[in-house]
BAFIGU-27235 format. One record per residue (C-alpha): residue number from 0; x, y, z; residue in three letters. Coordinates in Angstrom, 2 decimals. Example, Ala and Ser with C-alpha at 12.3 -4.5 7.8 and 13.67 -1.06 7.14 Angstrom:
residues 2
+-----+---------+---------+---------+------+
! pos !      c1 !      c2 !      c3 ! code !
+-----+---------+---------+---------+------+
!   0 !   12.30 !   -4.50 !    7.80 !  ALA !
!   1 !   13.67 !   -1.06 !    7.14 !  SER !
+-----+---------+---------+---------+------+
END
This chain:
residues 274
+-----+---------+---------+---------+------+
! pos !      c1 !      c2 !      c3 ! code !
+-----+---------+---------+---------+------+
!   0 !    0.00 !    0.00 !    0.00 !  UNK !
!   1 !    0.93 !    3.59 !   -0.90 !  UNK !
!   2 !    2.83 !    5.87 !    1.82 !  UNK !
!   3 !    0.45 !    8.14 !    3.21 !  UNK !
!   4 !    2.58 !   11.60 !    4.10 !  UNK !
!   5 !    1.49 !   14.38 !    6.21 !  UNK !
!   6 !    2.61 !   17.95 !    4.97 !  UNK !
!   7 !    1.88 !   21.30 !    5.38 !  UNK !
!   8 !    1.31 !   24.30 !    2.54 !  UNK !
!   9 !    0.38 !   28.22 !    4.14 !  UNK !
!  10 !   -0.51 !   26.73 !    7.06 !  UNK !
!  11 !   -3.07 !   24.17 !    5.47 !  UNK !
!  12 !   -2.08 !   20.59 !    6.59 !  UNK !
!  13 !   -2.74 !   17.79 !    3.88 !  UNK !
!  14 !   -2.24 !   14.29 !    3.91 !  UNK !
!  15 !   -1.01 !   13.38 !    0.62 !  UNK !
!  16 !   -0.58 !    9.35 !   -1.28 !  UNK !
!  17 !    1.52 !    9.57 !   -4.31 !  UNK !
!  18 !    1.85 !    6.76 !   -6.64 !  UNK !
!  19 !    5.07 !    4.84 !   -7.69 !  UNK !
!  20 !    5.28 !    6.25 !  -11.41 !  UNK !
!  21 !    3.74 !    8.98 !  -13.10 !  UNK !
!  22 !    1.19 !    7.78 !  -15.67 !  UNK !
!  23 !    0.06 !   11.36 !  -16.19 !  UNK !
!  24 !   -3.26 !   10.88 !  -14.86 !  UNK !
!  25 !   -5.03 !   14.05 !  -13.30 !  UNK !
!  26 !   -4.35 !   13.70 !   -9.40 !  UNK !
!  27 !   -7.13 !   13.25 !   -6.78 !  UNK !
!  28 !   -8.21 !   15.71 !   -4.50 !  UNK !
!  29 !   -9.86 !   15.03 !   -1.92 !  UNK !
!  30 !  -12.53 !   17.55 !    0.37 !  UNK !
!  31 !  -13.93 !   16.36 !    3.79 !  UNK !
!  32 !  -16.96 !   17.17 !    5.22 !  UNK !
!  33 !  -18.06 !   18.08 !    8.65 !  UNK !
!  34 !  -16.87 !   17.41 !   11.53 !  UNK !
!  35 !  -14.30 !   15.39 !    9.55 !  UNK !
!  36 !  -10.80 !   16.17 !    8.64 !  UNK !
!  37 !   -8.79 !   14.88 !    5.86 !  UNK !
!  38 !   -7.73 !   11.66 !    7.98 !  UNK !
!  39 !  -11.51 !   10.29 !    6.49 !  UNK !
!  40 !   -9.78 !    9.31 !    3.04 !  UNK !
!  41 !   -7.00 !    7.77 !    4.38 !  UNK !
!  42 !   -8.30 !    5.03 !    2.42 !  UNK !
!  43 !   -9.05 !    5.96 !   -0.56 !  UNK !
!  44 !   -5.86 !    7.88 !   -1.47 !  UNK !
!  45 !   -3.88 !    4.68 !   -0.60 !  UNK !
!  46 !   -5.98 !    2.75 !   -2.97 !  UNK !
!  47 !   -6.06 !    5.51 !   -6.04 !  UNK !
!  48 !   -1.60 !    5.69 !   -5.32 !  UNK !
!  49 !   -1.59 !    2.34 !   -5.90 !  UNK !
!  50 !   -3.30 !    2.35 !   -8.75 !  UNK !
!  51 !   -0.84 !    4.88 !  -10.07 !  UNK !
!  52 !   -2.68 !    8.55 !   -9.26 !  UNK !
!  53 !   -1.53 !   11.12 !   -6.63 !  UNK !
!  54 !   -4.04 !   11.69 !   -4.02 !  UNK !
!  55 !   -4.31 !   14.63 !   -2.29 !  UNK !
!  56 !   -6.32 !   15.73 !    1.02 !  UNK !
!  57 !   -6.41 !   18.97 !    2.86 !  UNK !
!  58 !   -7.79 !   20.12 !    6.44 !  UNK !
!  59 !   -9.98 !   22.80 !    5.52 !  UNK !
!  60 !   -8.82 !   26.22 !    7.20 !  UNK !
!  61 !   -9.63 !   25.52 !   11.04 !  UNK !
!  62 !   -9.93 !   21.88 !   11.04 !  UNK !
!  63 !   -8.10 !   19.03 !   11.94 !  UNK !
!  64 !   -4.42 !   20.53 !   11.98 !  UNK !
!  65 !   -5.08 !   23.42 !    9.62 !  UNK !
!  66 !   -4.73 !   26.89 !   11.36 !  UNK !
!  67 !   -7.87 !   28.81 !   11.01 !  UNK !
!  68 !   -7.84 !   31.47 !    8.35 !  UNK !
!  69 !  -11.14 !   33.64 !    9.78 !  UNK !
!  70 !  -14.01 !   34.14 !    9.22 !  UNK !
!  71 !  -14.98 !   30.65 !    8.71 !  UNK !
!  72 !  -17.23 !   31.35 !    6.47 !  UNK !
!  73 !  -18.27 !   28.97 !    3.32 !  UNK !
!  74 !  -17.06 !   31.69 !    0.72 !  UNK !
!  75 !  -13.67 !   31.57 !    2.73 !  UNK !
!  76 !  -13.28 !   28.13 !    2.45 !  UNK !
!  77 !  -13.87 !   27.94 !   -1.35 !  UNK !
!  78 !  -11.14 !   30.56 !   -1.65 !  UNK !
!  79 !   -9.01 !   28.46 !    0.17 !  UNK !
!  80 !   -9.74 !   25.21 !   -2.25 !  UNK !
!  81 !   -8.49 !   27.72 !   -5.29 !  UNK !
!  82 !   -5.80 !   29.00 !   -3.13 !  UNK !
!  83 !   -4.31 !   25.36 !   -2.18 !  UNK !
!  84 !   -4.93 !   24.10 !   -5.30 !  UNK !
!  85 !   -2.38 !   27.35 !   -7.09 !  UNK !
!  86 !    0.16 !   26.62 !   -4.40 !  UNK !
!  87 !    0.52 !   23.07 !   -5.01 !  UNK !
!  88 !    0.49 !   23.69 !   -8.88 !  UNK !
!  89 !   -2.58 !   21.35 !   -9.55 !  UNK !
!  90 !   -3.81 !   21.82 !  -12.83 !  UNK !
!  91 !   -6.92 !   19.65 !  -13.56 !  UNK !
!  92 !   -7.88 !   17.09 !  -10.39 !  UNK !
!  93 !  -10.33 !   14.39 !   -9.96 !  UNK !
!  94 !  -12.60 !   16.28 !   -7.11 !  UNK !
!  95 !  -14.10 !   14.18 !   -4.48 !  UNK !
!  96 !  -16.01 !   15.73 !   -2.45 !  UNK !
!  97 !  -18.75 !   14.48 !    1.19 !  UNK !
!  98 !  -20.90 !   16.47 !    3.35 !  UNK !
!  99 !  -19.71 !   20.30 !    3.62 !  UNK !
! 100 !  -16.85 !   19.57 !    1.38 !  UNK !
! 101 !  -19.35 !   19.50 !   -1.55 !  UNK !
! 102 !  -20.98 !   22.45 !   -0.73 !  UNK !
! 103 !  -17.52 !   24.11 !   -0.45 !  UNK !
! 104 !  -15.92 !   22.04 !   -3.63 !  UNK !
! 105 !  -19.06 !   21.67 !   -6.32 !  UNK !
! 106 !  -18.85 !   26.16 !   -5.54 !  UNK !
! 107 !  -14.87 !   26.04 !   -6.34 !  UNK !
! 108 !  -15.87 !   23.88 !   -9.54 !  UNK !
! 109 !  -18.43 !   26.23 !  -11.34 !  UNK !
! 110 !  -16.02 !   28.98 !  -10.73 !  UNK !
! 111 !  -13.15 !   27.21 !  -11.90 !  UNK !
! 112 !  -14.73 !   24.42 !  -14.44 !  UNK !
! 113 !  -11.38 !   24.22 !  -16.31 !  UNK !
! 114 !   -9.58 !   23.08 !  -13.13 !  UNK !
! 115 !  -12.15 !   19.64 !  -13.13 !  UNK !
! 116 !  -11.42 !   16.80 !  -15.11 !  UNK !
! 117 !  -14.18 !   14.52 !  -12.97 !  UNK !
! 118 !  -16.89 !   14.25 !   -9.66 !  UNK !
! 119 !  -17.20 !   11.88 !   -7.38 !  UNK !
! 120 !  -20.00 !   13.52 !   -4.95 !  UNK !
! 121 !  -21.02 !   11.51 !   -1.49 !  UNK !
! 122 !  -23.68 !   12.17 !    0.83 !  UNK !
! 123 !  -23.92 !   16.45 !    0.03 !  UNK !
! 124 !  -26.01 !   18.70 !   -1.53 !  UNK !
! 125 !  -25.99 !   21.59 !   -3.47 !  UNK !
! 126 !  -29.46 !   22.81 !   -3.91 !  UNK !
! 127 !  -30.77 !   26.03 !   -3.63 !  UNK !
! 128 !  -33.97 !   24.59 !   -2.22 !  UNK !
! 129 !  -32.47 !   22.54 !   -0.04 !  UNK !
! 130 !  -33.03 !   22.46 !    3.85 !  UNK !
! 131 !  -30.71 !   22.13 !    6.77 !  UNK !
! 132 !  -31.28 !   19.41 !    9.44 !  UNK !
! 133 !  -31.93 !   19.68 !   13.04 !  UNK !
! 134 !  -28.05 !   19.83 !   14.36 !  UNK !
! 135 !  -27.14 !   22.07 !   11.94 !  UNK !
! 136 !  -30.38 !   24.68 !   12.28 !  UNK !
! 137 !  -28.70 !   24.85 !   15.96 !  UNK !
! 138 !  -25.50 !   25.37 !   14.96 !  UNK !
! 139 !  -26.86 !   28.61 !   12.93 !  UNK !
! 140 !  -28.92 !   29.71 !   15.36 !  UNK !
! 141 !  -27.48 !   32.50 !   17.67 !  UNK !
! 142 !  -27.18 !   31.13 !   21.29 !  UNK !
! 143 !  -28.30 !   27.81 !   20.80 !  UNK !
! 144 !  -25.16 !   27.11 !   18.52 !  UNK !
! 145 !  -22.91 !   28.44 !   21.29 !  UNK !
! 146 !  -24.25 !   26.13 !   24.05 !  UNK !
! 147 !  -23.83 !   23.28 !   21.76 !  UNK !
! 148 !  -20.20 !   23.68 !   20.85 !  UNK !
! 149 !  -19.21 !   24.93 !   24.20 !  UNK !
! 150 !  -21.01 !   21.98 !   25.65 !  UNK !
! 151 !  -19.32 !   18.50 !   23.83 !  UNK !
! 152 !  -16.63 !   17.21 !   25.36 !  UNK !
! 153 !  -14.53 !   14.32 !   23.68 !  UNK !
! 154 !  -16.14 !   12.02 !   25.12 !  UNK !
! 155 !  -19.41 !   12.83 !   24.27 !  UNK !
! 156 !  -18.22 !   13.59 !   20.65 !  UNK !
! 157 !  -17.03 !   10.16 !   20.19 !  UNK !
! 158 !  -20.15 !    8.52 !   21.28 !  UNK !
! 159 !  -22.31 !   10.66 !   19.09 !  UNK !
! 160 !  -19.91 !    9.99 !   16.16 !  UNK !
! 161 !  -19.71 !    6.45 !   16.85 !  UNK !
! 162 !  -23.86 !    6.56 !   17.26 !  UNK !
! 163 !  -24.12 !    7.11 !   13.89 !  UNK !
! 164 !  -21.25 !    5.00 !   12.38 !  UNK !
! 165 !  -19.28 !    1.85 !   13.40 !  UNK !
! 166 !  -16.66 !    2.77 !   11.55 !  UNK !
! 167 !  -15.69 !    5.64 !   13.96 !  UNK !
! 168 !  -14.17 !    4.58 !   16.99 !  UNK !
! 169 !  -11.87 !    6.91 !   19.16 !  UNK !
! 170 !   -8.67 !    7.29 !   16.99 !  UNK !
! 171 !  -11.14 !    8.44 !   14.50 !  UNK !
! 172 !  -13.13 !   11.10 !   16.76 !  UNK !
! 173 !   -9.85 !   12.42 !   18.02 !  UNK !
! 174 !   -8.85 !   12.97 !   14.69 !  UNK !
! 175 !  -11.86 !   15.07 !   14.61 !  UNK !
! 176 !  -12.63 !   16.26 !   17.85 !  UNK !
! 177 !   -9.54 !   18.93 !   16.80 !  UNK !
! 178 !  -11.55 !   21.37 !   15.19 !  UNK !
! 179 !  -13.33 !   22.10 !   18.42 !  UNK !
! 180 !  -10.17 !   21.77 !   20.95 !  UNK !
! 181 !   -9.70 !   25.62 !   20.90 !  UNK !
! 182 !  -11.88 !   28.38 !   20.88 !  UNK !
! 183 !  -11.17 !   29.66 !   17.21 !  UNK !
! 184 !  -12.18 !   26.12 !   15.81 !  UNK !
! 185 !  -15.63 !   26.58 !   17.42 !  UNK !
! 186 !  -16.30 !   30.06 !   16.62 !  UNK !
! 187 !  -15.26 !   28.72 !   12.95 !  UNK !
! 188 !  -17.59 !   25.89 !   12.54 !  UNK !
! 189 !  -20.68 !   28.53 !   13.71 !  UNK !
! 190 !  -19.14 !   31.35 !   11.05 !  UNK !
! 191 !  -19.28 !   27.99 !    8.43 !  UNK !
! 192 !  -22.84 !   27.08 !    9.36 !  UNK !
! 193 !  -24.07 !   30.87 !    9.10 !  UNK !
! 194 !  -22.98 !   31.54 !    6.17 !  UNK !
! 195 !  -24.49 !   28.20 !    4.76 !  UNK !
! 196 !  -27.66 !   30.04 !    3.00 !  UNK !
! 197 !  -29.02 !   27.70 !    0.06 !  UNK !
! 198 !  -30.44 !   30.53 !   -1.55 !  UNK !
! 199 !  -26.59 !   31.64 !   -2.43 !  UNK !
! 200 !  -26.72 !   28.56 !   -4.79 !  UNK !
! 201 !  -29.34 !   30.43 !   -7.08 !  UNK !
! 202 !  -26.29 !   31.79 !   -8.59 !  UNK !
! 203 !  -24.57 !   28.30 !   -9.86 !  UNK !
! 204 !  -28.14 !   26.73 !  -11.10 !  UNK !
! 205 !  -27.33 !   25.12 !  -14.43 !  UNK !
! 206 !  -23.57 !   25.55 !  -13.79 !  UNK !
! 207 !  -22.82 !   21.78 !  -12.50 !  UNK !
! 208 !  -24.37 !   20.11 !  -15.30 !  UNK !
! 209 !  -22.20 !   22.25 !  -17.93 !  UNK !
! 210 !  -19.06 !   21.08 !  -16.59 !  UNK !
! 211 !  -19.46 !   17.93 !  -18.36 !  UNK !
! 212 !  -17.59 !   15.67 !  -16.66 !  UNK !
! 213 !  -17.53 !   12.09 !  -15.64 !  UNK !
! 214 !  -19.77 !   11.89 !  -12.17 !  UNK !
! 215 !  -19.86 !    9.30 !   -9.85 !  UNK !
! 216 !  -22.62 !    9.76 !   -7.20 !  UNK !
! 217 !  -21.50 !    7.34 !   -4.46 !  UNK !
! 218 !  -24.28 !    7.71 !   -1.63 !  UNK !
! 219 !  -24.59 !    5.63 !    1.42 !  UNK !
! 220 !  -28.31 !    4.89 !    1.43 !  UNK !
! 221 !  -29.43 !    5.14 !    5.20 !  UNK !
! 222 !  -28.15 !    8.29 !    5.96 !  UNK !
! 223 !  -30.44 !   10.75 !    8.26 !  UNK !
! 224 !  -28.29 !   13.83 !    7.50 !  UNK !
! 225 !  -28.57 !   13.90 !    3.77 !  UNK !
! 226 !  -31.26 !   11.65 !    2.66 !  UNK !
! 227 !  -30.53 !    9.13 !   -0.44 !  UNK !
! 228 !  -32.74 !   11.65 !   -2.36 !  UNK !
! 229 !  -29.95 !   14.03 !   -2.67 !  UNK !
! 230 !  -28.40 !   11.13 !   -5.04 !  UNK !
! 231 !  -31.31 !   11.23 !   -7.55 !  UNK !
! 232 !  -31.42 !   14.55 !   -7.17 !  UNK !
! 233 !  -28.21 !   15.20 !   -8.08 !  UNK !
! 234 !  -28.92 !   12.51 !  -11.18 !  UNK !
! 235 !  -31.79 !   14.23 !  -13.00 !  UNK !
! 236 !  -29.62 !   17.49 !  -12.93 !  UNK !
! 237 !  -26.42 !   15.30 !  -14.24 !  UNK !
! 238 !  -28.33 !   12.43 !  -16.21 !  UNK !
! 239 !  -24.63 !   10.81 !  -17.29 !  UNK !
! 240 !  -23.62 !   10.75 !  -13.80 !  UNK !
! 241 !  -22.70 !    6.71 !  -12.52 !  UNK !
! 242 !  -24.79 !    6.24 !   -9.25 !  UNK !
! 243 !  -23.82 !    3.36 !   -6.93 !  UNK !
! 244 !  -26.30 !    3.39 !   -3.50 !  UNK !
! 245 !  -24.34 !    1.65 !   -0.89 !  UNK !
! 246 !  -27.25 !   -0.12 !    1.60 !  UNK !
! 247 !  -25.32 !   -0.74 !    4.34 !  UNK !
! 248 !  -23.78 !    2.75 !    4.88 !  UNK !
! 249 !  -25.25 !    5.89 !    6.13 !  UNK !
! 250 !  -23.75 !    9.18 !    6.31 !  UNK !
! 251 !  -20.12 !    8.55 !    6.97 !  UNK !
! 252 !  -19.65 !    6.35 !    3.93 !  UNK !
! 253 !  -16.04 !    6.00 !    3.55 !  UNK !
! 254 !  -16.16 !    5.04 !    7.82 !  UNK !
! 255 !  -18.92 !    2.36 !    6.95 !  UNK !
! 256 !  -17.60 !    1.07 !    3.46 !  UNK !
! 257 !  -13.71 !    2.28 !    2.96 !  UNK !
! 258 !  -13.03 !   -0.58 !    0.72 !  UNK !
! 259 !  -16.10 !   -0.84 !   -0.92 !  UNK !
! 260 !  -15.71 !    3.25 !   -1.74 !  UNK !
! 261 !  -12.36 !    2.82 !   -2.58 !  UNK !
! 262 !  -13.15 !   -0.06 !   -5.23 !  UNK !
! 263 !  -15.85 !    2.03 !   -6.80 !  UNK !
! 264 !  -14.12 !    4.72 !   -7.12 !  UNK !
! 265 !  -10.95 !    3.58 !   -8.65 !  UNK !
! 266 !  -13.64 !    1.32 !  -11.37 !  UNK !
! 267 !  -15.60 !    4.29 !  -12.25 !  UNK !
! 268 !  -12.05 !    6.12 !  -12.63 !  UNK !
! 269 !  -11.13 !    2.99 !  -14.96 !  UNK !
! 270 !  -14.46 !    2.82 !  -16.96 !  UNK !
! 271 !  -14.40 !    7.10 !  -17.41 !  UNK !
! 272 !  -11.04 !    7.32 !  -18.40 !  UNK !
! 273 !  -10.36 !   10.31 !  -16.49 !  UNK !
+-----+---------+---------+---------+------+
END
């Protein structure tokens, strides 16, 4: 398996896979969701270096062991996409994308469609209709947000986490619990969830399915955050897209399933060409 390296680029940390040879294919990169850091595709960007692509993954600003870069807010964080991807002299990528990190990424795409060469979209959204569940209506409400970061401990993060996935035990959520060890990571994750208004993504309607791209839509099905819905969805407006529903995974699909994700993402990869 491919050497997974830890580095750091303008105080964004990445964890980074790189394969053995260069076959010139366009490299992977890779954007979490939340609470998640990069340390969620560990898998996945062993399995696409060994199959001869470099696989990138970066803490967004704030998380995991990325310094914060405030505000927090989701127009921040697709500057910083563009801004990593310049400094590591990434031409096209493969963009993967789960939870926040395709709200964030699928925004850096239809502003910089040249820069994509293919999707892989898990368990998101990016609907200007679309409606924000009862955790996160908390987070982005003033006051109740506060008391809810300020109360969760680590312990009580891990058992939450773990709740909803076995795939999450305690190396995992202390990998994540990070982004809410200090003060700025909290106040980061409220300016993120603040800023989240759907209505902002009146602006890109039409704008994902011109990018024309190979699409895999890899959902796992019994998730109560973003419903399997979101995967049809996200089919009628990109009717080429591949869509593989994975039954025994909920939210946290690459926790539930990392081999299974990894597999179909390195066969669609094969089948698309890209």
């Amino acid at each position: 398996m491919a050497r997974l390296e830890q580095r750091q680029e303008g105080g964004i940390a990445y964890r980074e896979a790189l394969p053995g040879s260069d076959r010139g294919l366009a490299p992977a990169l890779c954007l979490h969701g939340f609470p998640e850091t990069s340390y969620m595709w560990r898998s996945v960007l062993s399995s696409l270096a060994d199959a001869g692509r470099r696989a990138i993954a970066p803490d967004l600003p704030g998380f995991g062991d990325s310094r914060p870069d405030p505000p927090g807010t989701w127009e921040r964080h697709t500057e910083a996409v563009e801004s990593f991807r310049r400094k590591l002299e990434l031409e096209r990528v493969v963009l993967m994308v789960h939870d926040w990190g395709g709200l964030i990424g699928l925004r850096w795409a239809c502003e910089h469609p040249d820069a994509v060469e293919a999707l892989v979209l898990s368990n998101t959204g990016f609907f200007a209709d679309g409606k924000w569940h009862g955790m996160a209506r908390a987070l982005r409400t003033p006051g109740e947000g506060e008391q809810l970061v300020a109360g969760m401990n680590r312990e009580g993060f891990a058992q939450m986490l773990g709740a909803v996935s076995p795939g999450i035990d305690a190396t995992v959520a202390g990998e994540y619990w990070k982004t809410f060890a200090t003060e700025e990571g909290r106040e980061g994750i409220l300016e993120l969830y603040r800023s989240g208004d759907f209505e902002k993504l009146d602006a890109y309607d039409g704008q994902l399915g011109a990018l024309e791209v190979p699409t895999l839509i890899l959902w796992g099905e019994n998730d109560v955050f973003a419903p399997v819905a979101g995967a049809y969805r996200f089919k009628r407006e990109l009717p080429d897209a591949k869509v593989v529903l994975l039954k025994d995974a909920g939210h946290f699909v690459y926790a539930d399933e990392p081999q299974r994700c990894a597999d179909e993402i390195l066969e669609f990869l094969g089948e698309s060409g890209a």
